[in-house]
N, CA, C and O atoms as a DFTB+ gen file, in Angstrom:
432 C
 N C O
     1  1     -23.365     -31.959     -34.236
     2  2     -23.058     -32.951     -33.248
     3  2     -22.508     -34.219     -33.899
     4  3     -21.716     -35.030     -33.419
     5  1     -23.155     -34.214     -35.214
     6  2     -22.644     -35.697     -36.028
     7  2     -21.035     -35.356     -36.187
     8  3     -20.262     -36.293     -35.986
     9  1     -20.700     -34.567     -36.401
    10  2     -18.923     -33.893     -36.457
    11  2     -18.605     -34.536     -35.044
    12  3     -17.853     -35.511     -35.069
    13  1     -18.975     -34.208     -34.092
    14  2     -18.013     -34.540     -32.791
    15  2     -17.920     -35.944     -32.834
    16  3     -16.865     -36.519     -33.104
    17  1     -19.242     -36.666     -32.515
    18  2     -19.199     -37.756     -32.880
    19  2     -18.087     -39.058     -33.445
    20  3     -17.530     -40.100     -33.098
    21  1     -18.242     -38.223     -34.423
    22  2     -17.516     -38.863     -35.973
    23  2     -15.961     -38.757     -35.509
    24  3     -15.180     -39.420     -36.191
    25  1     -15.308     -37.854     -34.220
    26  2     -14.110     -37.676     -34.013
    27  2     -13.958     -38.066     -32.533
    28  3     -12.975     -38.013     -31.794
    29  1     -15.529     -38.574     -32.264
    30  2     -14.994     -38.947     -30.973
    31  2     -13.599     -39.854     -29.832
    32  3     -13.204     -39.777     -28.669
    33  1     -13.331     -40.542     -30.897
    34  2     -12.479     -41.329     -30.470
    35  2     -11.130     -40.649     -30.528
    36  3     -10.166     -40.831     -29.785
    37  1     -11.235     -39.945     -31.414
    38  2      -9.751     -38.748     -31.152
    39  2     -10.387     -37.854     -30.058
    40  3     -10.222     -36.656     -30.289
    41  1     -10.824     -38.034     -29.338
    42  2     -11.132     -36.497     -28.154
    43  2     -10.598     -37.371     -27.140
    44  3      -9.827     -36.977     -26.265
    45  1     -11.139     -38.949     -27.294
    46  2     -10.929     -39.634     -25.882
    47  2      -9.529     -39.793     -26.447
    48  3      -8.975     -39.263     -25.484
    49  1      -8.793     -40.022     -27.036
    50  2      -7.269     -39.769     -27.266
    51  2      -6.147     -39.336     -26.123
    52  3      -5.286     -39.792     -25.370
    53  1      -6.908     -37.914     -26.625
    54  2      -6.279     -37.145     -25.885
    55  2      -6.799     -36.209     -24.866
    56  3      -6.459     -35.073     -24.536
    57  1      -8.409     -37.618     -24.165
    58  2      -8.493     -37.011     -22.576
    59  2      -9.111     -36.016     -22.604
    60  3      -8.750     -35.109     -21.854
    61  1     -10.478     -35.787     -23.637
    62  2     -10.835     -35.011     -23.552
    63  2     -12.662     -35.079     -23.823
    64  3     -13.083     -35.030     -24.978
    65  1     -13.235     -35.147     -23.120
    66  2     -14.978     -35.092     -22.999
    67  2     -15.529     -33.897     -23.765
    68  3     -15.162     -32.726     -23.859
    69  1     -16.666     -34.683     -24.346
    70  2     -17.636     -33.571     -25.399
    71  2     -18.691     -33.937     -24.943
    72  3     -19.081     -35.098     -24.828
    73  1     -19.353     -32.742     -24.582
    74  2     -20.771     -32.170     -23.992
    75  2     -21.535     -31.815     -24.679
    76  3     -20.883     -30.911     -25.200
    77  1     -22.796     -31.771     -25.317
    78  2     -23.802     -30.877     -25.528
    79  2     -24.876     -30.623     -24.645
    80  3     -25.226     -31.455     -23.807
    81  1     -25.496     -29.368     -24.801
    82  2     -26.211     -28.519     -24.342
    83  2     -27.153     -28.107     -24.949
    84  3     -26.953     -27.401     -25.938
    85  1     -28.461     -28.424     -24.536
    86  2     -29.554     -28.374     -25.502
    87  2     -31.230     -27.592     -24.294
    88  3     -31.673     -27.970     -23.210
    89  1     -31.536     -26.762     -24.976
    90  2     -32.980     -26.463     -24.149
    91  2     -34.248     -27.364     -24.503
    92  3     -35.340     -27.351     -23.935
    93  1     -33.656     -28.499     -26.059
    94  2     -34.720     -29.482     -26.370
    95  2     -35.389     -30.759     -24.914
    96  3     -34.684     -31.255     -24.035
    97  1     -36.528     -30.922     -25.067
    98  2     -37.103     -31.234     -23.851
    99  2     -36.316     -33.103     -24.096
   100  3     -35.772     -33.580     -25.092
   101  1     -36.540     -33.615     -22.965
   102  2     -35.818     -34.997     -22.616
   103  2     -35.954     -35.949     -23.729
   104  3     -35.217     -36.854     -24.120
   105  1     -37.371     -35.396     -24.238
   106  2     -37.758     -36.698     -25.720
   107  2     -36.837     -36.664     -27.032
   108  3     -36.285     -37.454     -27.797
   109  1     -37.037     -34.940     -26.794
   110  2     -36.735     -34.623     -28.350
   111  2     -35.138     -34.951     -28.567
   112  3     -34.491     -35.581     -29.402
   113  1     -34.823     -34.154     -27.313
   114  2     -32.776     -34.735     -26.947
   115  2     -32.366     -36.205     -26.880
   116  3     -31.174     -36.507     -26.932
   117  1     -33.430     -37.226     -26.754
   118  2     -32.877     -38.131     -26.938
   119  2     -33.472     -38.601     -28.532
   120  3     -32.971     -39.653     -28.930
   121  1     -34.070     -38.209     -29.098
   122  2     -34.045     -38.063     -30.560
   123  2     -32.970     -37.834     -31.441
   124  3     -32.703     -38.516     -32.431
   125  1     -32.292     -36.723     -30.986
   126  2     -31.237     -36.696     -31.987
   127  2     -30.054     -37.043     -31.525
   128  3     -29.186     -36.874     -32.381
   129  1     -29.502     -37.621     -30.135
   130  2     -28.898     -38.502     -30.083
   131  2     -29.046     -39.809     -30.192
   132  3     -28.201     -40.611     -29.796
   133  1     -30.222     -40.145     -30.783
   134  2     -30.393     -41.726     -31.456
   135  2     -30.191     -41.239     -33.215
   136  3     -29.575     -41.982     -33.980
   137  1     -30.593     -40.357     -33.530
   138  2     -30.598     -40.129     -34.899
   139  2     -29.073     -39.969     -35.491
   140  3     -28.686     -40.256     -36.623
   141  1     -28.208     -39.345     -34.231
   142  2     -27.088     -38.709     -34.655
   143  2     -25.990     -40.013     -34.165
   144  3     -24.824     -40.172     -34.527
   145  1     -26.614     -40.656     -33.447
   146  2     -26.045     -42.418     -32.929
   147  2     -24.586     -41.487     -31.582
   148  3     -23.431     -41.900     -31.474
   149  1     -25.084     -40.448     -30.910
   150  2     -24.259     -40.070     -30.043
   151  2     -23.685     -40.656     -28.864
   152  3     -24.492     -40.886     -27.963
   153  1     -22.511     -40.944     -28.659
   154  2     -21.663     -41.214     -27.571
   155  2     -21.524     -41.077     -26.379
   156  3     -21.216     -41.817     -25.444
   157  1     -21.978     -39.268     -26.598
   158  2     -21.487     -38.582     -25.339
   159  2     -22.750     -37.551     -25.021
   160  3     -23.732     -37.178     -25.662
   161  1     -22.129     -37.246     -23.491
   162  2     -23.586     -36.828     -23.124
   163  2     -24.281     -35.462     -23.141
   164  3     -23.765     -34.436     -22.698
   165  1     -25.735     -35.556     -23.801
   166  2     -26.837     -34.831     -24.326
   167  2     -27.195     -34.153     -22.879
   168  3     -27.666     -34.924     -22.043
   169  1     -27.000     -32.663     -22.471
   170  2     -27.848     -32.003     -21.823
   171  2     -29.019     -31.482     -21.877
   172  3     -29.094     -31.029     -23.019
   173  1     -30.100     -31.244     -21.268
   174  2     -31.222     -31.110     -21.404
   175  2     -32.330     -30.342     -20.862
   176  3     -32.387     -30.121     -19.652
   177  1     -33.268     -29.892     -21.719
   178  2     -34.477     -28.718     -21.015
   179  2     -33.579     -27.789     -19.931
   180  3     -33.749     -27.635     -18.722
   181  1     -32.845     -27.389     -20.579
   182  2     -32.041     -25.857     -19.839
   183  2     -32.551     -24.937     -20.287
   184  3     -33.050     -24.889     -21.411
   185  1     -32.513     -24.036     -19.469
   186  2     -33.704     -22.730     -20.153
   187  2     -32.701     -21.686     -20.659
   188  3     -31.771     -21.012     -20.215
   189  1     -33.405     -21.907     -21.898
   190  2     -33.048     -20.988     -23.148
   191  2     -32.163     -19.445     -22.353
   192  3     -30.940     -19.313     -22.316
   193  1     -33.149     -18.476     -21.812
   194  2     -32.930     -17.202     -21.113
   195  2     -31.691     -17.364     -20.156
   196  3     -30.731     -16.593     -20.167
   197  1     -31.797     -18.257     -19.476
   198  2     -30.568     -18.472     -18.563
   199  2     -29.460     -18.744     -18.938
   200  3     -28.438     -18.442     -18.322
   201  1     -29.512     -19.516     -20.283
   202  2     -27.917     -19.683     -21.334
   203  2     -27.843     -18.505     -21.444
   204  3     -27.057     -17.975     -20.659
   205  1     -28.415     -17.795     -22.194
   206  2     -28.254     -16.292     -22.611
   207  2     -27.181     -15.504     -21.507
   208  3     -26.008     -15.178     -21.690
   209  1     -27.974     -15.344     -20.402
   210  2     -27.695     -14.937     -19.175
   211  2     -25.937     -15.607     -18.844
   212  3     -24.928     -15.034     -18.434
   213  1     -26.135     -16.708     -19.153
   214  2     -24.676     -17.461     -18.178
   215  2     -23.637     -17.772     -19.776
   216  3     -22.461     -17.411     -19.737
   217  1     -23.882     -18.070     -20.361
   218  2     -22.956     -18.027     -21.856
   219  2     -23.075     -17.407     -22.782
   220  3     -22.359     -17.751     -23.722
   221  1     -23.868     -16.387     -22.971
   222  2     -24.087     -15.558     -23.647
   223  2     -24.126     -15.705     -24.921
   224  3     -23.379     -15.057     -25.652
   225  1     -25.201     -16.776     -25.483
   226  2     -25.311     -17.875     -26.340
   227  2     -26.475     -16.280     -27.082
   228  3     -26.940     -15.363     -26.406
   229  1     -26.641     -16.513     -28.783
   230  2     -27.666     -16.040     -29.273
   231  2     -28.853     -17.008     -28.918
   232  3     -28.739     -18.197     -28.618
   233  1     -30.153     -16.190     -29.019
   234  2     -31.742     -17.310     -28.831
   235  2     -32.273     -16.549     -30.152
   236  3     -32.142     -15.444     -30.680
   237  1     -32.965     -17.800     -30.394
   238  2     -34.149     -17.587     -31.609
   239  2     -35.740     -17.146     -30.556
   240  3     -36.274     -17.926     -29.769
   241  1     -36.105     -16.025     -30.791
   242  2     -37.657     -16.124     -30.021
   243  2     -38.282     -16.325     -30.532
   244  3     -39.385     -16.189     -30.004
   245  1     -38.293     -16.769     -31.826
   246  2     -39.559     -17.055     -32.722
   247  2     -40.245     -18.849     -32.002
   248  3     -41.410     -19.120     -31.714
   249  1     -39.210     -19.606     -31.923
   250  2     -39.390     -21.127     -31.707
   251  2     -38.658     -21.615     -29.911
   252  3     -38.874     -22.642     -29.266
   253  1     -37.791     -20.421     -29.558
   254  2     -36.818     -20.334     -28.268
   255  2     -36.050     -20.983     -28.413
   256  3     -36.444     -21.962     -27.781
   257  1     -35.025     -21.261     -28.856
   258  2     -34.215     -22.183     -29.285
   259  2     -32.767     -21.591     -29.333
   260  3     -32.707     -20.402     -29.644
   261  1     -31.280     -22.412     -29.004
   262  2     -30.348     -21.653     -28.764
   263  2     -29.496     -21.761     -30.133
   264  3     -29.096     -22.852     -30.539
   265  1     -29.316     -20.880     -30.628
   266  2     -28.146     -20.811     -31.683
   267  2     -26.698     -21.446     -31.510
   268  3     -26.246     -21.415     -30.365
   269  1     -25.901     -22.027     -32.523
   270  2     -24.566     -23.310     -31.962
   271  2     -23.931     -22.034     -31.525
   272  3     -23.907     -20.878     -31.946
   273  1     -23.364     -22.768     -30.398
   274  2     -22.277     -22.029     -29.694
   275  2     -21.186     -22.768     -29.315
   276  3     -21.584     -23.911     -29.089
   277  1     -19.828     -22.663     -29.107
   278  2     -19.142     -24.046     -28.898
   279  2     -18.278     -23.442     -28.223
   280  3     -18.317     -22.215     -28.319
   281  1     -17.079     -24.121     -27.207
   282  2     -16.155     -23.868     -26.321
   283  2     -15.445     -24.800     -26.198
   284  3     -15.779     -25.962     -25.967
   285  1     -13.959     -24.190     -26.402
   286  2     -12.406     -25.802     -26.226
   287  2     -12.552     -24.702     -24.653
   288  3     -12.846     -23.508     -24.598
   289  1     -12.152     -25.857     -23.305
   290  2     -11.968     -25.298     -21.998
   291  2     -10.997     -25.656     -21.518
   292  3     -10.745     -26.859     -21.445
   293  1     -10.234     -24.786     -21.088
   294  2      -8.550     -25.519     -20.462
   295  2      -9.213     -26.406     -19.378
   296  3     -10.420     -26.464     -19.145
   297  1      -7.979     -27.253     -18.604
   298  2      -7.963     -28.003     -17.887
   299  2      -8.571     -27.056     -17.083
   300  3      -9.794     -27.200     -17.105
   301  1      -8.137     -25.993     -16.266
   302  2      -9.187     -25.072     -15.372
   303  2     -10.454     -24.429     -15.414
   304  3     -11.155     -23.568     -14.883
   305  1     -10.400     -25.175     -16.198
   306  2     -12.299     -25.211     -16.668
   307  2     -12.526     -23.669     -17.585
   308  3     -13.539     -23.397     -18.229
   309  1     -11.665     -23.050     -17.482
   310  2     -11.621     -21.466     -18.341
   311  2     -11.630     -21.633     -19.838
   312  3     -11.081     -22.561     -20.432
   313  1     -12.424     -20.473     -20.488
   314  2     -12.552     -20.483     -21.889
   315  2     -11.248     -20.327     -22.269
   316  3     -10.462     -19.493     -21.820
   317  1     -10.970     -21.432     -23.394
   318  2      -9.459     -20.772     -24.513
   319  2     -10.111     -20.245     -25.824
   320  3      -9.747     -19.263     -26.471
   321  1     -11.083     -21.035     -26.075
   322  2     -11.899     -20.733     -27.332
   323  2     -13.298     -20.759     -27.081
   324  3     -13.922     -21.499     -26.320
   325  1     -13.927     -19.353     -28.231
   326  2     -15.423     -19.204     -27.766
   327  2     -15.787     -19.162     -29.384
   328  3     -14.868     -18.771     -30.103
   329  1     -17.317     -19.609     -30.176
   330  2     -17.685     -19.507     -31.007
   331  2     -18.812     -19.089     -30.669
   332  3     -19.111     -19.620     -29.600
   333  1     -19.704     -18.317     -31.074
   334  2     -20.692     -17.571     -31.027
   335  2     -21.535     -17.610     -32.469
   336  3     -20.973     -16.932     -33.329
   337  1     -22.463     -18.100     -32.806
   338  2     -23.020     -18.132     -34.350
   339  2     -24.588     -18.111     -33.531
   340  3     -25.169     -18.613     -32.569
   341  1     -24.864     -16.799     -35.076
   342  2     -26.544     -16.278     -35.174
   343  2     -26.868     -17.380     -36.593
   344  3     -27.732     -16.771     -37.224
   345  1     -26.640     -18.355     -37.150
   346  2     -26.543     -18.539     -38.095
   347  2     -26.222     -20.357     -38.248
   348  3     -26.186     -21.113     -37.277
   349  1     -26.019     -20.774     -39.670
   350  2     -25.573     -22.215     -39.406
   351  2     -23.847     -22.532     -39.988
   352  3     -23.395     -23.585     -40.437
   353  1     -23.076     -21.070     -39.757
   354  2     -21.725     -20.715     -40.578
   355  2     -21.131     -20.018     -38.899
   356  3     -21.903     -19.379     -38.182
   357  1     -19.673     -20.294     -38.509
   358  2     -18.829     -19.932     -37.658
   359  2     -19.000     -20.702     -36.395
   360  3     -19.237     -20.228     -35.284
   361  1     -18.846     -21.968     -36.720
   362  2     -18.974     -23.303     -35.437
   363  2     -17.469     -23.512     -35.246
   364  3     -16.668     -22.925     -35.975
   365  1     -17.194     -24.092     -34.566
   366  2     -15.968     -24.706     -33.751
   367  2     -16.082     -26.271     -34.652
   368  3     -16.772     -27.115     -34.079
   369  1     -15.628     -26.578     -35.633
   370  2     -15.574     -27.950     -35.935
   371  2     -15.130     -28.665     -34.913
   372  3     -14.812     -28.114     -33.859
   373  1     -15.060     -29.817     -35.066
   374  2     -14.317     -30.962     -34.104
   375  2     -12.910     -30.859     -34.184
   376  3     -12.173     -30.622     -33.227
   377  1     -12.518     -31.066     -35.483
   378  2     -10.865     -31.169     -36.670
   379  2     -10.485     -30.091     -35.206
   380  3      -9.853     -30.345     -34.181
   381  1     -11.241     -28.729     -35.707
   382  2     -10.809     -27.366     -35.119
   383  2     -10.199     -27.339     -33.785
   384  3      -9.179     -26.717     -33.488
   385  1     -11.125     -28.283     -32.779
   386  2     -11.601     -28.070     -31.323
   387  2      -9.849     -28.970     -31.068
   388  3      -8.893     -28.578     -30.399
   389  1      -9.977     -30.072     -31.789
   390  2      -8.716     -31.102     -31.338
   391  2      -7.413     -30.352     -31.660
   392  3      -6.518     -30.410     -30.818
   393  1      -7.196     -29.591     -32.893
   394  2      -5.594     -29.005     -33.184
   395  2      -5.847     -27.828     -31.838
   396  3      -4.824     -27.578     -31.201
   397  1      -6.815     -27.289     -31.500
   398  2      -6.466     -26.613     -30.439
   399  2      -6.488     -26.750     -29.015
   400  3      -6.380     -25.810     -28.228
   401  1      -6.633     -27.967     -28.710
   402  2      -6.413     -28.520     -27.629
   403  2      -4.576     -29.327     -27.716
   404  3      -3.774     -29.452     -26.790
   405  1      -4.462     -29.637     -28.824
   406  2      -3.212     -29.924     -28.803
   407  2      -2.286     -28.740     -28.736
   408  3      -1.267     -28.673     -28.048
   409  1      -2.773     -27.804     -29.548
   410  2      -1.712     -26.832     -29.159
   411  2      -1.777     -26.250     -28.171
   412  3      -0.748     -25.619     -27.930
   413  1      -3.002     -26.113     -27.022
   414  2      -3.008     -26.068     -25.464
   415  2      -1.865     -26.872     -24.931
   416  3      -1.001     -26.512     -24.131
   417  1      -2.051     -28.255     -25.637
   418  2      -1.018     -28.895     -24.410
   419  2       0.425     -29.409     -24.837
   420  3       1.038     -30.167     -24.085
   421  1       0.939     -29.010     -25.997
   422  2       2.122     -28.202     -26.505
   423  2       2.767     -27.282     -25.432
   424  3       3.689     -27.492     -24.645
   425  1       1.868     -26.034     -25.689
   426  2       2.448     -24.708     -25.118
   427  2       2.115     -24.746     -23.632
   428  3       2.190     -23.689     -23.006
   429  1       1.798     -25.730     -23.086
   430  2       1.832     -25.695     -21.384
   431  2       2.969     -26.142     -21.150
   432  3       3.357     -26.264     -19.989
């Protein structure tokens, strides 16, 4: 999240909002958006099973917790890009998320 952050001002550039999505409860989510000094807005106590269900996010059952998952969304709200990671390797950087939103709105 410190990555998006850190590029936030290139997203609002070019008109474009960063979300996170978190099943951490209201305290803990606003923990690491004070820790991470975040901008933009922290979702919260979403249940783990139901991401699964609706984004088809990996879960940890040991602690319930959702593995990074990330998404660039066209203007029609539809996936262009999906990242899927069991792991802390194959995220959507920020750098990443912005050259491909530009080249979204290039090729429109």
């Amino acid at each position: 999240m410190a990555d998006y952050q850190s590029k936030l001002e290139q997203f609002s550039k070019i008109g474009t909002q960063v979300v996170a999505l978190s099943v951490d409860s209201e305290e803990d989510a606003q923990k690491t958006a004070q820790r991470n000094k975040l901008a933009f807005p922290v979702l919260y106590e979403l249940d783990a099973r139901e991401m699964v269900a609706t984004i088809g996010t990996y879960i940890s059952e040991k602690k319930l917790y959702l593995h990074a998952t990330g998404f660039v969304l066209r203007p029609d709200k539809t996936i262009e890009l999906a990242a899927y990671s069991n792991g802390p390797i194959s995220r959507i950087t920020a750098e990443d998320a912005i050259a491909m939103i530009r080249l979204l709105r290039r090729n429109s």
